[in-house]
C-alpha positions in Angstrom: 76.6 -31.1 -17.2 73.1 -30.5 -17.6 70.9 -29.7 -14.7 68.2 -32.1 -13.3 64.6 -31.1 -13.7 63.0 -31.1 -10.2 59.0 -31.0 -10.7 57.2 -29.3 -7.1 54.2 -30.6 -6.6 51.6 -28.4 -4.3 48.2 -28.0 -3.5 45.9 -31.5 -3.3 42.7 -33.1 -2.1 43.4 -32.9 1.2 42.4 -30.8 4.2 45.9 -29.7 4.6 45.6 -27.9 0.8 46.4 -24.7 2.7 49.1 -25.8 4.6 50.5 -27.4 1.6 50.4 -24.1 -0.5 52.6 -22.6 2.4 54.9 -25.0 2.2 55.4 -25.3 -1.1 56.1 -21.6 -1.0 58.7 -22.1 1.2 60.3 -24.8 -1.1 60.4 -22.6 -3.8 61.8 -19.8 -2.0 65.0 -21.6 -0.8 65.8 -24.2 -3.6 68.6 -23.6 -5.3 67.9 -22.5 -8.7 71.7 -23.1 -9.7 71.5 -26.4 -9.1 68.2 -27.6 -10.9 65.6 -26.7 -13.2 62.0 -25.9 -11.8 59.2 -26.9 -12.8 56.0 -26.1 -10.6 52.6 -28.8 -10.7 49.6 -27.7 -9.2 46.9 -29.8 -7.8 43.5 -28.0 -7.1 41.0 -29.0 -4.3 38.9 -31.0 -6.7 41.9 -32.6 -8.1 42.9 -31.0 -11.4 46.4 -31.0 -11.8 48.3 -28.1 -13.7 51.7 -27.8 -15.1 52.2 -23.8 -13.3 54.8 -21.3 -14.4 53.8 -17.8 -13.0 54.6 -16.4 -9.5 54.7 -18.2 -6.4 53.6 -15.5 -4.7 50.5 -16.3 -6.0 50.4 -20.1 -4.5 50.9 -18.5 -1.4 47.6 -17.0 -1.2 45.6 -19.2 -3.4 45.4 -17.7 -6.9 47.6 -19.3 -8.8 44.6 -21.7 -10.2 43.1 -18.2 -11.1 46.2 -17.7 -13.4 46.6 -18.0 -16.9 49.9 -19.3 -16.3 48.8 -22.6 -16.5 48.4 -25.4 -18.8 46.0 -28.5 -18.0 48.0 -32.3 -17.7 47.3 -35.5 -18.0 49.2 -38.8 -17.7 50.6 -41.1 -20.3 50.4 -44.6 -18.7 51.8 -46.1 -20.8 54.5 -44.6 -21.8 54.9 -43.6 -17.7 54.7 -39.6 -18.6 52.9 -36.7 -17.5 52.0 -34.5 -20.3 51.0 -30.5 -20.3 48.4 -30.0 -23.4 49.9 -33.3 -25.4 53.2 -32.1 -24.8 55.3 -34.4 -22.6 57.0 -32.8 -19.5 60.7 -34.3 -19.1 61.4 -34.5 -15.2 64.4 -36.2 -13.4 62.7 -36.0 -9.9 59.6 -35.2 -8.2 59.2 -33.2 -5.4 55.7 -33.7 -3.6 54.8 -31.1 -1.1 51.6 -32.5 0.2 50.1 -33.4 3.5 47.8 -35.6 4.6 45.2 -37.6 1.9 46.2 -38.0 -1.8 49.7 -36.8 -1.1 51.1 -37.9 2.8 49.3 -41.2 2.8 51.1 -42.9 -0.3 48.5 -42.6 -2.8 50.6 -40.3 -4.9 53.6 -42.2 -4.6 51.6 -45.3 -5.5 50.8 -43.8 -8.7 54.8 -42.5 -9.0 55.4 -46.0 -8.8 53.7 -47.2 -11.6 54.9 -44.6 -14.0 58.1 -45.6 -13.1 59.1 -41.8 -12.3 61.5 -40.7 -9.4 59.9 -39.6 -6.5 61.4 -37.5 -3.1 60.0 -38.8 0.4 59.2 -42.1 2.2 57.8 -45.3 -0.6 54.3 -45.3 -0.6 53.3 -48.4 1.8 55.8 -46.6 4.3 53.3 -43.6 4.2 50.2 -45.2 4.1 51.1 -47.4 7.0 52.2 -44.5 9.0 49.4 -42.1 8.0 47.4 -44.3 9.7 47.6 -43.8 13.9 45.8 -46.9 14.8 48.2 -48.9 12.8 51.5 -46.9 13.6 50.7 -47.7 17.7 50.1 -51.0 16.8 53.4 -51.4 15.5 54.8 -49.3 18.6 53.2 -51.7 20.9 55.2 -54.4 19.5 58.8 -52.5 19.2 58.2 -51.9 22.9 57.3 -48.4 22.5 55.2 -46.7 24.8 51.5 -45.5 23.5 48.8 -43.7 24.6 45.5 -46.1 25.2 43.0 -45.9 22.5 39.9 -47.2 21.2 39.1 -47.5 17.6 35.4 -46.3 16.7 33.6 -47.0 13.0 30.9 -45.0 11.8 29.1 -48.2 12.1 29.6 -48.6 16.1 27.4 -45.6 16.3 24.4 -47.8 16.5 25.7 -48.6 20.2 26.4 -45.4 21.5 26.5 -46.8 25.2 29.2 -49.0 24.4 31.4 -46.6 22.6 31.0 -44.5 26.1 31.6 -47.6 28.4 34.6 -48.0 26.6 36.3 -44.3 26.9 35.2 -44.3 30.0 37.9 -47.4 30.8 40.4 -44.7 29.3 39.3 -41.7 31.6 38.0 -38.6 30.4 39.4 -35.8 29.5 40.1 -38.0 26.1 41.1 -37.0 22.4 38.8 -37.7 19.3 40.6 -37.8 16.2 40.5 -39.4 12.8 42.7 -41.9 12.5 44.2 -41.0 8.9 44.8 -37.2 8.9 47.5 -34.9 10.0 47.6 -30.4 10.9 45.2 -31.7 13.7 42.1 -31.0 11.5 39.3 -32.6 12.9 41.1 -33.2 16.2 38.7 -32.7 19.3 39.6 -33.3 23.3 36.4 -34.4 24.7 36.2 -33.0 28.8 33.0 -35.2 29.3 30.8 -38.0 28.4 28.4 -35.9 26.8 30.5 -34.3 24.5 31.9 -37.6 23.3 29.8 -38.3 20.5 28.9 -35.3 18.7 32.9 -35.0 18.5 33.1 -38.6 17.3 30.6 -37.6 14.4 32.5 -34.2 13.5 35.7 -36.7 13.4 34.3 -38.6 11.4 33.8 -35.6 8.7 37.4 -35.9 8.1 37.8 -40.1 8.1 35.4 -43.4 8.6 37.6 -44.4 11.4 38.3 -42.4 14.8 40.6 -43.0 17.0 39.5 -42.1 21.1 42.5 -41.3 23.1 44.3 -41.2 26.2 45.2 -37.5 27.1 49.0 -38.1 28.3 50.1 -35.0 30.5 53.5 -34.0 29.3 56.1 -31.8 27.0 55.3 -32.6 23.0 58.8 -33.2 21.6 59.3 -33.6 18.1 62.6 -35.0 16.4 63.4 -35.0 13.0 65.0 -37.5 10.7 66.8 -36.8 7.1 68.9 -39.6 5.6 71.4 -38.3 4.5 74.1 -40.6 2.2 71.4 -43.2 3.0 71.9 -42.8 6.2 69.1 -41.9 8.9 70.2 -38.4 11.1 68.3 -37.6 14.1 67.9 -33.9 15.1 68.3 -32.4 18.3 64.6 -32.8 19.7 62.8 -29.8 20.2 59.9 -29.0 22.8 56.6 -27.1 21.4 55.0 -24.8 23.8 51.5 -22.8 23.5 48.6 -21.6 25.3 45.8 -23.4 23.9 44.6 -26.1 25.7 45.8 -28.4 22.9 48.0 -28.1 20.0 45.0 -27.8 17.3 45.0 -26.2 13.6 44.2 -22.8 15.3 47.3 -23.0 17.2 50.1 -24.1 14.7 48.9 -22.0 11.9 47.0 -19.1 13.0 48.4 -18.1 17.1 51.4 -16.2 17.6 51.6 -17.6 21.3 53.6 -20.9 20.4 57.3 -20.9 21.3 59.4 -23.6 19.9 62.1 -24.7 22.4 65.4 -26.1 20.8 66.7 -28.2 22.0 63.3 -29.6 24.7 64.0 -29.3 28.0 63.7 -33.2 28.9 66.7 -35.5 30.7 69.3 -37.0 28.7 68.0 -40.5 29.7 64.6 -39.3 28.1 66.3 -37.7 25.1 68.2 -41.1 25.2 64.8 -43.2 25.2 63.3 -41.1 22.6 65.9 -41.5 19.8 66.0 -45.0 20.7 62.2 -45.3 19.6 62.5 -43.1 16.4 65.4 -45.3 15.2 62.6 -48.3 15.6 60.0 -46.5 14.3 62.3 -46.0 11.1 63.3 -49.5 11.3 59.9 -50.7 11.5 57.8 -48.2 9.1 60.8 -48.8 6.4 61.0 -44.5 7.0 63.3 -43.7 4.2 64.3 -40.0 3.2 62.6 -38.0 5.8 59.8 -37.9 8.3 59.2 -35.9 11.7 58.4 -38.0 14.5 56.3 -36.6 17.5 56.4 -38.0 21.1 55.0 -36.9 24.7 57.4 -36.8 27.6 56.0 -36.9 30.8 57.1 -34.8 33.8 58.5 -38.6 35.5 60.2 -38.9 32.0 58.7 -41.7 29.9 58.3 -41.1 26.8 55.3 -41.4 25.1 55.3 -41.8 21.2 52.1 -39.8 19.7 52.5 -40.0 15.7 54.8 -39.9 12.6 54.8 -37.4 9.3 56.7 -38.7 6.2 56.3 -35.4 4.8 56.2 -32.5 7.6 55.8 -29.4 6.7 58.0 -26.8 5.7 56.7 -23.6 6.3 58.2 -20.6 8.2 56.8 -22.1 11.5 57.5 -25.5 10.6 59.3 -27.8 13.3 61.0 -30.3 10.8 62.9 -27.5 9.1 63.5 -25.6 12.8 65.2 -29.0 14.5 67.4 -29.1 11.4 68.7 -25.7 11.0 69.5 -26.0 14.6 72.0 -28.9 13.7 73.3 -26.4 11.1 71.8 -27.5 8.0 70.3 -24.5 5.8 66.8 -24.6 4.3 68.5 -25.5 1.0 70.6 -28.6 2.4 67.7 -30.2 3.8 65.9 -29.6 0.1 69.6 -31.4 -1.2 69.6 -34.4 0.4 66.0 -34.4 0.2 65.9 -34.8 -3.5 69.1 -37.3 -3.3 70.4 -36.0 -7.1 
């Protein structure tokens, strides 16, 4: 029998390009090669896409765009195709390793969709629903979940700056700024006072038109992950993130070495209890299908606080999705199985 042809796609015009590249890596390194054909896809920073066959070392740190292993491609609407130089490329599935905008937020799968070509990872109004934090607590709020309060600010609302800061003061400072749409905590601020509120709102808003001001909740950041698996959802042991930082920022996940990841969290069984209960609503509720990591607060009284929700998390080395599963026994390559679903 003939092996599939699995097409990784990397890179992007997102923020989270990098953190992309290291996943992808990490994809590469642990698929199994027996079991499918590879073909690699590159997407550069200003969006040129590239049909990529040298090494992957070289995606690692950047320079595969830099290669001459590489041949430009374009897409055949109509015939629902993506083509290197004229030449169409015959894939069974696509795998896109992509965070945040243009990949994480359903715009890829969007275009999948209409090409009619076979796609890994949660259906595209799934991840642009839950890429989206003011919509996902919304949603919360009305399975009953438990949310941090927030205020929604538009670059518009500027004109009133008193009232943005009448308004987080309801909330209490310290508070969060963040863009709404964006994941890797890039543009992600904790404002300690008034006067730092709005110069952090305007850098937030660098990365997306809407911000979100938050509610600092004081408690463990537990993360669980989900894989379906046979088309049904599994739910990892949840593991507990620890660091040094004052918050868990870019700086912290990708670049510290003082982060310990603690599987599984210490919390209560009624909290680990409460906290499945709310991913297995989330799922229910987000229409999560294949795999996402979901990301909660739990509070030293033990309520559980749910924070945000990844349909594609990453996969890197330090990466917690990966970690919770390996725990349960899975292997890197397992997870990529049932992943791909072929």
């Amino acid at each position: 029998m003939e092996k599939p042809t699995v097409a990784v796609i990397f890179g992007g015009e997102s923020s989270e390009y990098e953190v992309s590249l290291s996943s992808a890596y990490s994809v590469l390194s642990e698929i199994d090669y027996e079991k499918y054909n590879i073909i690699k896809i590159g997407i550069t920073k200003n969006g040129k896409w590239y049909l990529y066959w040298g090494e992957s070392s070289l995606i690692l740190n950047d320079k595969w765009h830099e290669s001459q292993s590489k041949k430009e491609l374009t897409i055949d609407i109509n015939e629902g195709r993506l083509l290197a130089n004229g030449a169409p490329l015959l894939i069974d599935k696509i795998l896109p390793v992509l965070h945040g905008e243009y990949g994480e937020d359903g715009r890829l799968g969007a275009l999948f969709e209409i090409l009619k070509m076979d796609y890994s990872g949660c259906q595209f109004f799934s991840s642009a629903i839950s890429m989206d934090k003011d919509t996902t607590k919304l949603i919360a709020e009305r399975e009953g979940i438990n949310v941090a309060r927030w205020l929604v600010v538009f670059e518009s609302d500027l004109k009133n700056e008193a009232k943005i800061q009448k308004e987080a003061r309801k909330i209490g400072y310290p508070v969060f700024v963040k863009p709404s749409r964006g994941g890797s905590s890039v543009g992600v601020y904790q404002a300690k006072t008034e006067k730092e509120l709005i110069p952090l709102i305007k850098e937030a808003f660098k990365v997306c038109p809407k911000v979100l001001i938050e509610e600092k909740i004081n408690g463990t950041e537990t993360e669980i992950a989900v894989l379906y698996k046979n088309g049904k959802a599994v739910f990892s042991t949840p593991g507990q993130i620890k660091y040094k930082s004052e918050f868990y920022d870019y700086d912290a996940k990708y670049n510290s070495s003082e982060i310990d990841y603690i599987i599984p969290a210490r919390i209560t069984k009624e909290s680990e209890k409460r906290l499945r209960q709310y991913a297995k609503r989330l799922c229910r509720a987000l229409e999560i299908k294949n795999l996402s990591r979901m990301d909660f607060f739990v509070t030293d009284s033990g309520k559980v606080v749910f924070n945000e929700v990844n349909t594609f998390p990453g996969f890197t080395g330090i990466s917690m999705f990966p970690k919770l599963l390996m725990h349960d026994g899975y292997t890197f390559k397992n997870i990529i199985n049932y992943i791909l679903n072929i």
